[in-house]
Backbone bond lengths (Angstrom), bond angles and torsions (degrees), N, CA, C in turn:
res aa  C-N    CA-C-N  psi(-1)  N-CA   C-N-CA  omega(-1)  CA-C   N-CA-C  phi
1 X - - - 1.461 - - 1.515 107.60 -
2 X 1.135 123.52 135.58 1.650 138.58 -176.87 1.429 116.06 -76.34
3 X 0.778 146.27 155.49 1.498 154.79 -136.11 1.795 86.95 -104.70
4 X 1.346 135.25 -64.50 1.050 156.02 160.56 1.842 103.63 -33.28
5 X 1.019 123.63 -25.36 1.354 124.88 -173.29 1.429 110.05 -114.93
6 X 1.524 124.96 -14.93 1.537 126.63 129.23 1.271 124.79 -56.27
7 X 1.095 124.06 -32.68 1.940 114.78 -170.48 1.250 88.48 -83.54
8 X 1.137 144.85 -45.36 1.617 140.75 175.71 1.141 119.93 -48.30
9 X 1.335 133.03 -24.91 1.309 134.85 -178.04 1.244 109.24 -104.98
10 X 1.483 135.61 -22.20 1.283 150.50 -165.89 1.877 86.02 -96.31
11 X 1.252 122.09 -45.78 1.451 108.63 180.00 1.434 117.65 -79.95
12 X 1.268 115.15 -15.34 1.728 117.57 160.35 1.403 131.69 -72.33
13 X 1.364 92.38 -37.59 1.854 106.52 175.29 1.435 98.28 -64.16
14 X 1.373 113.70 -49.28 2.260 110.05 -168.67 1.520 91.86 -61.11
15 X 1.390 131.81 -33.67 1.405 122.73 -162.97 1.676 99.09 -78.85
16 X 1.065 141.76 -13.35 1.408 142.39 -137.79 1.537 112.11 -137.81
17 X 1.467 117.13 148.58 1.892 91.58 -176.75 1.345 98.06 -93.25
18 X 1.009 132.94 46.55 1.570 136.01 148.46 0.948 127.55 -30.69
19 X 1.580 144.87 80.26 1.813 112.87 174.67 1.515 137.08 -74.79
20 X 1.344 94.91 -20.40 1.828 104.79 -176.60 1.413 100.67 -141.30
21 X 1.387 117.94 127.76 1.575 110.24 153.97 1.951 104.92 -129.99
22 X 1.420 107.99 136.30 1.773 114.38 166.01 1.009 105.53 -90.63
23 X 0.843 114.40 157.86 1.702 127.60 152.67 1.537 103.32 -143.33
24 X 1.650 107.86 154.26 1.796 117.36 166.45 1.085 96.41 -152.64
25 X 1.380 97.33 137.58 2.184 120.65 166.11 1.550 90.37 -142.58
26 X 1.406 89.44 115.10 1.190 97.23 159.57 1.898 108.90 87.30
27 X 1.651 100.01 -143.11 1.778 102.93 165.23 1.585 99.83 -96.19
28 X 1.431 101.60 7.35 1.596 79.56 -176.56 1.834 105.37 -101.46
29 X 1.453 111.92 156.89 1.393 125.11 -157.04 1.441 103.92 -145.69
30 X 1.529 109.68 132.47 1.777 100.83 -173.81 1.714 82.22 -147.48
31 X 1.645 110.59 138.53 1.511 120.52 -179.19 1.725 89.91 -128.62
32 X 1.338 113.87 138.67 1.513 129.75 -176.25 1.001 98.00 -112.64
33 X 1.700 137.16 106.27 1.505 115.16 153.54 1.204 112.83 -123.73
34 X 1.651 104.34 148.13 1.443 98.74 177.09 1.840 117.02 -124.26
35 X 0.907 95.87 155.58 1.667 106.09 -171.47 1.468 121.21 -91.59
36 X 1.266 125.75 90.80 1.884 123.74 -166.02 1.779 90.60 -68.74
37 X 0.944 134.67 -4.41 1.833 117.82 -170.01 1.265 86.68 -90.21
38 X 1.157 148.30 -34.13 1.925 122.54 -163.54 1.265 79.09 160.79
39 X 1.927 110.46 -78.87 1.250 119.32 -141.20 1.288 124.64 -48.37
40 X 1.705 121.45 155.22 1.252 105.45 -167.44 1.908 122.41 -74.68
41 X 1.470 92.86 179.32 1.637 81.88 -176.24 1.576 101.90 -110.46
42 X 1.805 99.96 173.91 1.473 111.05 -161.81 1.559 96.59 -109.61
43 X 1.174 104.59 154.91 2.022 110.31 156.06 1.410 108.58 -134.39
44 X 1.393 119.07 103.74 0.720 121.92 172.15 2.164 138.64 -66.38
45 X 1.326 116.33 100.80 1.571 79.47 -159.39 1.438 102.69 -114.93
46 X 1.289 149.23 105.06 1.318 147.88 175.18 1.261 122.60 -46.88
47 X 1.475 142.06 127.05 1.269 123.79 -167.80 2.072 101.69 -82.28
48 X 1.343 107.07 179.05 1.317 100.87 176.86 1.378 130.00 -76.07
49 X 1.379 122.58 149.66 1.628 110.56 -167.62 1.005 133.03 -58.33
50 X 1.524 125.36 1.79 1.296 131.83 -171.42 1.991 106.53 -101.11
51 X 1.160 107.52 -1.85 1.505 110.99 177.41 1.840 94.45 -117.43
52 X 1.733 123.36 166.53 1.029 113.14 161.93 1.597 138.96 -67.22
53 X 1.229 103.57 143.25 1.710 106.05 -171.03 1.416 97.64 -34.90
54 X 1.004 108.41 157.76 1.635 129.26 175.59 1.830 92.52 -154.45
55 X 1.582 97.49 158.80 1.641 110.08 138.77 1.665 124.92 -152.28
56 X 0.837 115.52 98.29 1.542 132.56 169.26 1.602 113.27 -38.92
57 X 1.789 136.97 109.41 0.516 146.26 141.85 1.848 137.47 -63.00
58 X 1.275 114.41 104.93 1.522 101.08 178.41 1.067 104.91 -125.59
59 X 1.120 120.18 125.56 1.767 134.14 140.86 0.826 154.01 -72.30
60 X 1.933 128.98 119.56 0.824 130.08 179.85 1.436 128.09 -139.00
61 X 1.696 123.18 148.61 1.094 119.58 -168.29 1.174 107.49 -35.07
62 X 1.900 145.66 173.38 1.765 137.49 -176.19 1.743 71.49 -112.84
63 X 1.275 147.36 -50.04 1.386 150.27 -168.99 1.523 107.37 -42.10
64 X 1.446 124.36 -62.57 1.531 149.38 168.78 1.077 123.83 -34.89
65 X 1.244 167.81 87.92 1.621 147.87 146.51 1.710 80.18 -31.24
66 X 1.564 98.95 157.16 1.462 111.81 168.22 2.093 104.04 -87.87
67 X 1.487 103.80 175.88 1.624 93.06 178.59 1.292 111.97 -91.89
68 X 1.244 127.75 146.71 1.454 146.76 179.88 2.035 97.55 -43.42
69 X 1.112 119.80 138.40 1.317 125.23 157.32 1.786 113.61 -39.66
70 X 1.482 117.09 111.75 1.258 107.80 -177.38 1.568 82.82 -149.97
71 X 1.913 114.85 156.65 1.261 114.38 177.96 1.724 112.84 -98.96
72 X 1.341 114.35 15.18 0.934 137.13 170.34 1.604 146.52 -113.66
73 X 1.741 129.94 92.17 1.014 120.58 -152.03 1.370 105.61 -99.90
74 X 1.706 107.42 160.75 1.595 105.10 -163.56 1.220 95.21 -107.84
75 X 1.644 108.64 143.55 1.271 126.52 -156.83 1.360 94.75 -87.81
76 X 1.559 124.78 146.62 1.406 128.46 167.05 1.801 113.36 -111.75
77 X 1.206 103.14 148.42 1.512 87.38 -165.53 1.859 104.25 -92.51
78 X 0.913 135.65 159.17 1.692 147.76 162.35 1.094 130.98 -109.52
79 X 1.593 126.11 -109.17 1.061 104.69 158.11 1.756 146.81 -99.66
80 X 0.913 161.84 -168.89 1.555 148.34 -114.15 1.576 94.88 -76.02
81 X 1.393 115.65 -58.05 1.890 91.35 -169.26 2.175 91.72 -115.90
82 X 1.246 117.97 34.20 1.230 117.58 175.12 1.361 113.71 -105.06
83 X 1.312 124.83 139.91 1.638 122.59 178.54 1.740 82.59 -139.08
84 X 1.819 86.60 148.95 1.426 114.95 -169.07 1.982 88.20 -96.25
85 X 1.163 112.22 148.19 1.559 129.92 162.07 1.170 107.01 -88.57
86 X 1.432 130.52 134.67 1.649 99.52 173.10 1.811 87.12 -147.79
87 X 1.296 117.68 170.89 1.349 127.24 -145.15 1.801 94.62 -97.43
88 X 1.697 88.87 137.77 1.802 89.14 -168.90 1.408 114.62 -101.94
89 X 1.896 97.43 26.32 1.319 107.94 -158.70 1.610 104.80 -158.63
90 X 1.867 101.60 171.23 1.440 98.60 158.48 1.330 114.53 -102.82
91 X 1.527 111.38 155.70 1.803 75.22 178.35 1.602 85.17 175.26
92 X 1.735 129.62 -170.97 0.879 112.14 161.15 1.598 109.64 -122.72
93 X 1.785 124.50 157.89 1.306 118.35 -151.68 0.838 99.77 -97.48
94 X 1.865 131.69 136.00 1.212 137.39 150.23 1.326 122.66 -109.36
95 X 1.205 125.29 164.86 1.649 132.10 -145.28 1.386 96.74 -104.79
96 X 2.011 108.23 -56.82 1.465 111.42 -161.71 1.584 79.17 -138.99
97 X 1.715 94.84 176.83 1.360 117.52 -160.27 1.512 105.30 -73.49
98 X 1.292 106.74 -24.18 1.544 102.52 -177.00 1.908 104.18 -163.16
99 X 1.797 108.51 142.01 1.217 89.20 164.59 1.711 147.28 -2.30
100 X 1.190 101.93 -72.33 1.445 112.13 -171.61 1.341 110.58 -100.72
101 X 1.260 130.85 40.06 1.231 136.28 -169.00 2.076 107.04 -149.25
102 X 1.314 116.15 136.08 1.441 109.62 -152.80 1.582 107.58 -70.52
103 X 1.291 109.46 -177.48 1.779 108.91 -176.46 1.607 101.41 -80.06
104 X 1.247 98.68 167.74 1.429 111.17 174.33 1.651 111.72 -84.40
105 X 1.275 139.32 -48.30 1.390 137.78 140.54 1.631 131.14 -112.14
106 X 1.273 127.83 145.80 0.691 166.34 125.50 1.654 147.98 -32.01
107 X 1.092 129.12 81.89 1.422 109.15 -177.82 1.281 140.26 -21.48
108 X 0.917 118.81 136.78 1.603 115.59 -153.87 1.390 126.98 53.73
109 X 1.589 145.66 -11.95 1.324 133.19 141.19 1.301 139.06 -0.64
110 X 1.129 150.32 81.99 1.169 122.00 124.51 1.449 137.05 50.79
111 X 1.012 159.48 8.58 1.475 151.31 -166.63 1.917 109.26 -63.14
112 X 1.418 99.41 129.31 1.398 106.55 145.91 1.513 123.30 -89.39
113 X 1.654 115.64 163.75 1.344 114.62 157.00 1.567 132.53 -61.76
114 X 1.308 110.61 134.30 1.720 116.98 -150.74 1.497 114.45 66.29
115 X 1.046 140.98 -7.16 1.496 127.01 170.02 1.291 111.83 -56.16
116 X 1.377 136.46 141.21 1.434 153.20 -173.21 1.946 87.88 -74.91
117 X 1.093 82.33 136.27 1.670 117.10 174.15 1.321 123.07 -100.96
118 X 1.689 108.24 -46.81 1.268 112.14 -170.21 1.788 87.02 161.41
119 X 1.569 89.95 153.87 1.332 107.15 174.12 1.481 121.42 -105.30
120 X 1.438 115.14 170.73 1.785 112.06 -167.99 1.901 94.29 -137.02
121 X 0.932 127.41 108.85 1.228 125.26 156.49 1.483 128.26 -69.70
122 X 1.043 129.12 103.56 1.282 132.66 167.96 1.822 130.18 -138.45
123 X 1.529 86.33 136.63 1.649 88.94 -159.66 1.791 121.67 49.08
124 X 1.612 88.41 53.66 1.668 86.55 174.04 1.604 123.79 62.21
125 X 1.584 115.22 -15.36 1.759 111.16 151.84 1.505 119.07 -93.81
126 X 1.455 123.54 146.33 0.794 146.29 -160.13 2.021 98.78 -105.48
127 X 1.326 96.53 87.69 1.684 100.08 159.88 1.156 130.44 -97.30
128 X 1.577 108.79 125.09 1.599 121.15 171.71 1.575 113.41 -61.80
129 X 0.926 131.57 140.56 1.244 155.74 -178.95 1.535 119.52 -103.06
130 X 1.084 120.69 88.42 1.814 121.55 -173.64 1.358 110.89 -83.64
131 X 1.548 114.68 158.34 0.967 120.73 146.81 1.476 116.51 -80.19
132 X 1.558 122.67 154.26 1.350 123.80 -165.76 1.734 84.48 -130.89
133 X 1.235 143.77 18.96 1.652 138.44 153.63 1.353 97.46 -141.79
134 X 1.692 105.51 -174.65 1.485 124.10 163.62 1.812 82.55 -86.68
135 X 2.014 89.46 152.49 1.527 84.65 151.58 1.543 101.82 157.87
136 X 1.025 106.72 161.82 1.782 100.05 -166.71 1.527 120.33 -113.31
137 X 1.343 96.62 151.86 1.584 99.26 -155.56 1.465 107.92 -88.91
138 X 1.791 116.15 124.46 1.312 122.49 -171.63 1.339 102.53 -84.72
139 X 0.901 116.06 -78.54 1.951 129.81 163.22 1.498 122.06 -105.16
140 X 1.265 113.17 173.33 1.495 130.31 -177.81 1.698 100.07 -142.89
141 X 1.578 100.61 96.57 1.040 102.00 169.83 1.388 152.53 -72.41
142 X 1.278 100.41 -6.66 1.926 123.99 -170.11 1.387 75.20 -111.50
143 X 1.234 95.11 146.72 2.065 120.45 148.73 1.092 113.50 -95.14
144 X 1.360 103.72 142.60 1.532 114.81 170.68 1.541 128.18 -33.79
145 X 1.488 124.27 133.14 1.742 116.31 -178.00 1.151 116.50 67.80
146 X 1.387 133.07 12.95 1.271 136.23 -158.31 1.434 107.19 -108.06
147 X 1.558 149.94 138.32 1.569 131.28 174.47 1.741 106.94 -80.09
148 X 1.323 97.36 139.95 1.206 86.70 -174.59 2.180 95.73 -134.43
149 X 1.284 104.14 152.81 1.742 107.23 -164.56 1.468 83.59 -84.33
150 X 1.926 92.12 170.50 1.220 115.26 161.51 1.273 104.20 -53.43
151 X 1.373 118.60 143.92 1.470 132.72 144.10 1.341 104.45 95.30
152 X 1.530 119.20 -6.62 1.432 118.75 178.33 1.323 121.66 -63.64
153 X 1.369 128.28 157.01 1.759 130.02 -160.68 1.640 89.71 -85.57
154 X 1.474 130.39 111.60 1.436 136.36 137.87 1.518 135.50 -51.78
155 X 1.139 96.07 -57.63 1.617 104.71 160.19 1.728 127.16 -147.16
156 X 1.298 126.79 164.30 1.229 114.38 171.00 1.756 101.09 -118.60
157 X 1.588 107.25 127.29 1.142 95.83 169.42 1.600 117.68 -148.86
158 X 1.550 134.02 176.86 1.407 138.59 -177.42 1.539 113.84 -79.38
159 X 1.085 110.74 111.72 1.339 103.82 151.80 1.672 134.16 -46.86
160 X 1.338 107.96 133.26 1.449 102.31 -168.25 1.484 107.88 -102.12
């Protein structure tokens, strides 16, 4: 099942009074539950049996559909000429393209529009992360390798 074919079902179940749906193909196994009291809901996804058990927890508001897969996150603004970056995804955060290879920003940098920011791992694809203005980077709020939720602040930076 495609990463893209989870957010679809995870945004039907929040629309629906659904509380649990499984599904299995294959070794792969995905449990949807959702929580009518507030609390957030889980997706459970097991990796396949031929690697060690794992289980992946994600959270999300039960109020929310989560956001559609996009390589582009929408900037929120803070304070007077600062806008927050915040993550258009679940996923986990990476800095630069690879270990031994430098970050994509930097404090104080420079950014153009579409320049890579940082990447988001989720479900085993590797999403680029654009900038959508010019503008310079105040902070970087996630650390490197770290999971970080939908909607969480990535960076804060100036419009140029």
């Amino acid at each position: 099942m495609e990463y893209k074919q989870i957010q679809e079902l995870i945004k039907t179940i929040n629309k629906s009074n659904i509380s649990e749906l499984s599904i299995e193909e294959g070794t792969f196994k995905i449990t949807i539950k959702q929580d009518f009291s507030g609390q957030p809901q889980y997706v459970m996804a097991p990796q396949p049996s031929h690697s060690p058990q794992q289980v992946m927890h994600y959270a999300a508001p039960a109020s929310e559909a989560p956001a559609p897969a996009k390589t582009t996150p929408q900037p929120t603004e803070s304070k007077s000429n600062e806008i927050i970056i915040k993550s258009p995804m679940i996923g986990t955060f990476y800095r630069s393209p690879s270990p031994d290879k430098p970050v994509f920003a930097n404090v104080g940098d420079e950014i153009k529009k579409g320049q890579v920011l940082c990447i988001i791992e989720a479900m085993k694809l590797f999403n680029e992360i654009e900038s959508e203005m010019n503008c310079r980077i105040i902070k970087v709020m996630a650390d490197d390798t770290t999971p970080v939720e939908y909607d969480q602040p990535l960076f804060i930076v100036e419009p140029m």
